[in-house]
Structures are given as structure tokens and as C-alpha cells.
N, C-alpha and C positions, 0 to 999 in steps of 0.2 A: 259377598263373594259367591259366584253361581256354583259351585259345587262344596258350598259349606255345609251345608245340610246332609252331604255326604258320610260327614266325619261322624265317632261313634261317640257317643256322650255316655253310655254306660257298660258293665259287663255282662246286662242282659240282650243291645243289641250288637256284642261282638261274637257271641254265642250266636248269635243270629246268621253274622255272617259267616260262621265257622261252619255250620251245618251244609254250605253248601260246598266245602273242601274237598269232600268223595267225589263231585262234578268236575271241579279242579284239575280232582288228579288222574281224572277218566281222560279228560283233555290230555292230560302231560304223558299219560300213558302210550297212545294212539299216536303221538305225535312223537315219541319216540322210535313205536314199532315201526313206525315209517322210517326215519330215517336209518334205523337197523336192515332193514331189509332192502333198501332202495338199491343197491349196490349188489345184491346177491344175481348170481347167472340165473337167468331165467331159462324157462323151458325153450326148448329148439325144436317147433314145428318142421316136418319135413317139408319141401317145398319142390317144384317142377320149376327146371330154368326157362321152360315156354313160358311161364305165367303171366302176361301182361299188367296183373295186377300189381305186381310189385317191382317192377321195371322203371317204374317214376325219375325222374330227375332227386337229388340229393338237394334240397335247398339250405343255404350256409343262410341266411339271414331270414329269420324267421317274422310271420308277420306281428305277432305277438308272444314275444320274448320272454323269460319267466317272470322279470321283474316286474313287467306292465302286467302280467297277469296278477302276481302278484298285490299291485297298485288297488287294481281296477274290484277283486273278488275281497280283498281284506281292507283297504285302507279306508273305500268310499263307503263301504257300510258304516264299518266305525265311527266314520266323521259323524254320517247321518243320525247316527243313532245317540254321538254324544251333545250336536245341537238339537235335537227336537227331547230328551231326556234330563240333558245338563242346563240347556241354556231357556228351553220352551217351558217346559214342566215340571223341571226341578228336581225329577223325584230319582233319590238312590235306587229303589227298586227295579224301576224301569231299564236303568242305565246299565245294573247290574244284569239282569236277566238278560237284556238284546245284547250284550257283550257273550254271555256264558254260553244263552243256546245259539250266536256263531261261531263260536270258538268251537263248540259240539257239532256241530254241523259240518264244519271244513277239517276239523282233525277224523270225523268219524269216514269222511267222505276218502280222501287221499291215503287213510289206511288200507281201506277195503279196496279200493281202485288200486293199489300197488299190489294188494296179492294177489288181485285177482290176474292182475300184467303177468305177472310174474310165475304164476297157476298155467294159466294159457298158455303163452309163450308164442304168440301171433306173430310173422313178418310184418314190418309195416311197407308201406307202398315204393320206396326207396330202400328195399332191404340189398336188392342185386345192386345196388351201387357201392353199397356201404360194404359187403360182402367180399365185393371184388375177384368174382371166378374164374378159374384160368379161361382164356380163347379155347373155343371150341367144343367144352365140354357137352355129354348129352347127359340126359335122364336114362338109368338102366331101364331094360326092360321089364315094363310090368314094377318098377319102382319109382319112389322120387328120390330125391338129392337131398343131402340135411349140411348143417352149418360146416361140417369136418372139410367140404369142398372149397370153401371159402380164405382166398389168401392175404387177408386182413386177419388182423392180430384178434382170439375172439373172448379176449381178457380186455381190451380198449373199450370205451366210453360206448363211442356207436355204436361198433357189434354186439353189447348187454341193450342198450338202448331199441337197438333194432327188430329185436323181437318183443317188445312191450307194445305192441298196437291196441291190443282190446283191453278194457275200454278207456277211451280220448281222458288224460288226467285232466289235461286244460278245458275242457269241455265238464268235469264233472267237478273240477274243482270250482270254475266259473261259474253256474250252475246252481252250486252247491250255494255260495258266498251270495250273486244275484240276486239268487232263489229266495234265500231267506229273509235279503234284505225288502222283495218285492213283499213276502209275507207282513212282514214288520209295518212296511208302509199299508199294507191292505187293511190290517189290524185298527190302526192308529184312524186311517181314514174311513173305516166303517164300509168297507167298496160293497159289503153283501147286506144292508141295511134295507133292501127293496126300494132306494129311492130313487133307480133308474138315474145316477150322476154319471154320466158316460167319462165326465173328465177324470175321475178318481180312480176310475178300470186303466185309463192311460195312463196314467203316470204311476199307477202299479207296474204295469204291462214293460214302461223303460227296463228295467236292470235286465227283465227274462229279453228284451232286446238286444240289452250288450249282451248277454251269455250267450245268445244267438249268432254273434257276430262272431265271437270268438272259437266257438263251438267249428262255426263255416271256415275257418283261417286255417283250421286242422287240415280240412279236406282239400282248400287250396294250396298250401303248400306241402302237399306231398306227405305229413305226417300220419296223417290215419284216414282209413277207407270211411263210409258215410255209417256204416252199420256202429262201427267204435264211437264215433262220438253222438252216433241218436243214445244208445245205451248206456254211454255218459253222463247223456243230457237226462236222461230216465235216474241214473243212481244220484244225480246231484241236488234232484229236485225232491225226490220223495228223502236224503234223510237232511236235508232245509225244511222240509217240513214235517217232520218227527221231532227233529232239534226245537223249533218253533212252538209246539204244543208240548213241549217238556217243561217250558216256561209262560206261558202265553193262551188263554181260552180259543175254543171255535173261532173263525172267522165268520160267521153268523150269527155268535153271542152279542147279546147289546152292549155287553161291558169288553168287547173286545181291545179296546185301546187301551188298556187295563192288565199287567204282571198278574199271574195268580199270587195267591197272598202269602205271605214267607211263611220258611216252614217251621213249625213252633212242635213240641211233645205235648206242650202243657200250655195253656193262657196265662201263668206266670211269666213264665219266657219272655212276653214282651209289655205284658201288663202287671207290672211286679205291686202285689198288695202294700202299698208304703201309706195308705190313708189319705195322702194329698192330694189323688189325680183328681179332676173336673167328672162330674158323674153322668155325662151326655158324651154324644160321638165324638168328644175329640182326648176320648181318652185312647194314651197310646204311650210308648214309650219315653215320646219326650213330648209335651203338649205341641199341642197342632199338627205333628206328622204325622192322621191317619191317611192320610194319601200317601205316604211315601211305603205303606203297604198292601196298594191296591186295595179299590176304594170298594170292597164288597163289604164291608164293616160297617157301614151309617145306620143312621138313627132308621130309616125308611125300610132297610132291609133285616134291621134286626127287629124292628113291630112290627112287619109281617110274617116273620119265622116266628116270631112270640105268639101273634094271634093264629097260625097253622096252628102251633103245639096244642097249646088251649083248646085246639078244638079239636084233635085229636085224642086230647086226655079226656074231656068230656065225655065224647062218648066210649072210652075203653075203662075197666074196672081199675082199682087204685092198686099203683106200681109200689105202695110199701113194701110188697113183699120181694120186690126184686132189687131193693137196695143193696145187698150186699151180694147179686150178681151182674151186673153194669156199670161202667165207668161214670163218673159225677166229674159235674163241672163247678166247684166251688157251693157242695152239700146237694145240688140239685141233681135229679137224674139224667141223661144226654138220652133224650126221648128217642130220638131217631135210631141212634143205637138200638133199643130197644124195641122197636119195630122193624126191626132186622138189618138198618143202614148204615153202614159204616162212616161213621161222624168221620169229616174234614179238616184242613186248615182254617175252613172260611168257620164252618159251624162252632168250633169252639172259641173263635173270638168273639161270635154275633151271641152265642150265650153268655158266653162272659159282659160281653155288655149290658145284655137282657138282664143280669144277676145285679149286677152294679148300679143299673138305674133302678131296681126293685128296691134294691137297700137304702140306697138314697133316699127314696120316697118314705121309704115308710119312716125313717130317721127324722128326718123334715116335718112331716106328720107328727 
């Protein structure tokens, strides 16, 4: 079954997935305060009935509706992400992470985008329609005119609605969703790897095309001026790609098609001492899934961190005396630590591996 490898075979990697719950519930959070505040009166920019700005036609049929949006920023990433995860590569991590940092991406994106609506408190381009002024009114002098002139109800949908112009949610939300799925694919496909593949730039380049399209349907029909949904397109892209490096390396990293490696306190956590594991890289939670931890853990990358250290330790004086100030990985000292670097995820499983094949060895011996 393609998403069997999903399921948890012990209670060290449920632990595993629990650690990442605080993300979860940043998600669940953000996606409340939205809906809390979606409804609140927003501010009422003063406005001039000259204003040609906001004189627009009211358009009743929209050219991309919530629900297409909807479709087009949440459903088409997720497919992508669960065929090339679920059905390509297999791997739970992958699946996990491209799911958490979109969900981080589109609930961070549509919180900040509503208070900032709502902060503002901008006409949009169709506000004097929506508004409905009595015939003949003018601007007093030396002032302008605020929403109190207005003989539409200013408790109804449009008139809250009509002052949330800046900035375009559809355009950030869009964007936002695109954006990160354009990351994901850039990642996967290596697009900043120097190898001048023009076709890999394209077909990163689609989704920021649909959010382009969408982002343009604002300013056609009458919903927001060009400056709201450029500034949309700016907040939806940079936290796509915040969310994206919250789980995901450089896009110039060589291992970039590659989840950073889950998050562990201790190298028990997912390598539990029970004596039976295999004592080469595919020691791992449950034999053979070291890739479903991103694959910075191999044999290749732990002998070269082993042979760094070694020669590090070589030439500095003997760390006995600092054993009972720096954290040990299984009796050993976590060298880097010690040379002032703050050990990692990735570092304490490549020691632990480092540890595991030492013992072996000499056992065998």
C-alpha cells in the first residue's frame, strides 16, 4: 500500500510525530484568529465623492470566486505534493513537512492580510456603489466625506467588505498557496543546481503564473486598485517562503529535495538502544526507513563528519577535562559543541551512527 510506511510501528516514532503538535497548533491558531476577526467593522477611511478611484462599477459575478480560489492555492498543491511524497518517494517525512509548511504558509498569510484590511480600512474601487450616496451631495469644504453619508446599511456584508481593499487577500492568499508550491517544486527539482535546465525554471515559474492571473482578476473586476494586490503578491510570497525553510534546506543546497531531518532531543528518540539494529546506515527506527528521515544520515556523510572530527581533535589538546562540561552522545563528547557550535538534528544522529559503527567494529574484532 503506497502510504504504509506512513503508519507508526512504535512509541518512539509517535513521539516523533507529536513533537511537531506546537506547528499544528500555530496552524489551528491563526486560522481561528481569522475567522474571529473576519467579520469585525473595519476602519472607515475618509473619502472625496470626486474620487474617480473608487467610482468603478460593482461587479456581481466575480472572475475567480472564493471557492476556485480556494481549489486552485489549497487543493492543487496538496495533490502535488501527495503524488510526488506518497506515490514517487514514499517517504512520511516529505509528505508531512510539504503539508505543515502549507498549511503555515496560507493560515500565516490570511491572518496578517485580514488585520492588516482591517488596520487600514481602505475604499475599494467599487466603494461609491456599494455605499449608495444620496444625489447631489458635495465634499465640505476643505474636508472629505466618511462612510456616515452612505445610505446602505453599514452593518451589511458589502459595506464591512468595502473598506478591506489593502491588501488583495485573493492575490496573497494565491500567492501565498502558488508560491510555496512553486518552492517545493524548485526544491525537488534542483532548479539552482548551475545546470543552466531552462525547462525546470518553467515549470517552477507555472503556479507564480496562476497567482499572477489571479492576483490580475482583482484589478479587473473592480475589487482592488494595482498597488493592493502588488503588496499582496509581496506578503504571499515572502511568508511561502519562510514557511518552506521552516521545513525544507536552501534552494541552492545539494540535498535540497530532501525534509530537514525530524526533530529528535536525544538520538534515542528514534534510535532506541534495544541491541538488534543492523550497525551501517540503515540503522533507523524501523530497519530500512533512513530516508524517510531525510537522507542526511548515510554512511558517506557520517565518515566525513567522523574524519573532520578526528582531525580536529588532533590537532587541539585532550577534551578529558571537559567531560563533565558538554553534552555526550552515547559516552562520547559532541565535539562541535565544544568548539563553540551548536550541535543539530542532523549532528546527533551522524554521531550516533559514528558511535554504533565504532562498537560494532571493535565487537567483531
Amino acid at each position: 500500500m503506497v502510504f504504509q510506511k506512513f503508519k507508526f510501528k512504535d512509541s518512539h516514532r509517535k513521539r516523533l510525530f507529536i513533537s511537531y503538535g506546537k506547528d499544528w497548533l500555530l496552524v489551528l491558531i491563526m486560522a481561528i484568529i481569522f475567522f474571529a476577526i473576519d467579520s469585525i467593522q473595519p476602519f472607515h477611511r475618509e473619502f472625496s465623492i470626486n474620487d474617480t478611484s473608487i467610482m468603478h462599477t460593482y461587479t456581481v459575478n466575480e472572475s475567480v470566486p472564493v471557492w476556485l480560489l480556494m481549489f486552485v492555492a489549497i487543493i492543487i498543491p496538496i495533490i502535488i505534493i501527495i503524488i510526488y511524497a506518497g506515490f514517487f518517494r514514499r517517504n512520511w517525512l516529505d509528505f508531512h513537512s510539504g503539508l505543515l509548511g502549507l498549511a503555515l504558509a496560507l493560515t500565516m498569510t490570511i491572518m496578517m492580510t485580514d488585520v492588516i484590511k482591517i488596520t487600514v480600512g481602505r475604499p475599494r474601487p467599487d466603494m461609491l456603489e456599494r455605499c449608495k450616496p444620496p444625489p447631489g451631495i458635495e465634499n465640505p469644504p476643505l474636508h472629505l466625506l466618511n462612510y456616515t453619508i452612505c445610505t446602505a446599511d453599514p452593518r451589511s456584508y458589502d459595506m464591512i467588505d468595502g473598506f478591506k481593499s489593502f491588501p488583495s487577500g485573493h492575490s496573497s492568499f494565491s500567492f501565498a498557496g502558488l508560491g510555496y508550491l512553486a518552492f517545493y517544486l524548485a526544491g525537488k527539482m534542483h532548479v539552482f543546481d548551475r545546470g543552466g535546465h531552462t525547462y525546470k525554471s518553467f515549470v517552477c515559474c507555472v503556479p507564480f503564473l496562476g497567482a499572477l492571473l489571479i492576483a490580475i482578476s482583482r484589478v479587473r473586476d473592480y475589487r482592488h486598485h494595482w498597488s493592493d494586490v502588488f503588496v499582496g503578491a509581496i506578503f504571499g510570497t515572502v511568508f511561502a517562503y519562510f514557511a518552506y525553510r521552516q521545513y525544507f534546506p536552501d534552494l541552492a543546497f545539494e540535498h535540497s529535495h530532501l525534509p530537514y531531518p525530524p526533530r529528535i532531543k536525544r538520538p534515542q528518540d528514534i534510535f532506541p538502544e534495544d541491541g538488534d539494529q543492523p550497525p551501517d546506515e540503515e540503522q533507523t527506527v524501523g530497519s530500512g526507513d533512513l530516508h524517510q528521515y531525510g537522507e542526511y544520515t548515510n554512511r558517506s556523510m557520517a565518515s566525513q563528519r567522523s574524519m573532520h572530527s578526528h582531525e580536529q581533535l588532533s590537532n587541539k589538546p585532550s577534551n578529558d577535562h571537559l567531560n563533565s562540561h558538554y553534552p555526550k552522545t552515547n559516552g562520547h563528547i559532541n565535539h562541535e559543541h565544544v568548539n563553540g557550535k551548536q550541535p543539530n538534528r542532523t549532528d546527533y544522529a551522524i554521531n550516533h551512527i559514528e558511535n554504533q559503527s565504532t562498537s560494532t567494529t571493535t565487537n567483531s574484532s
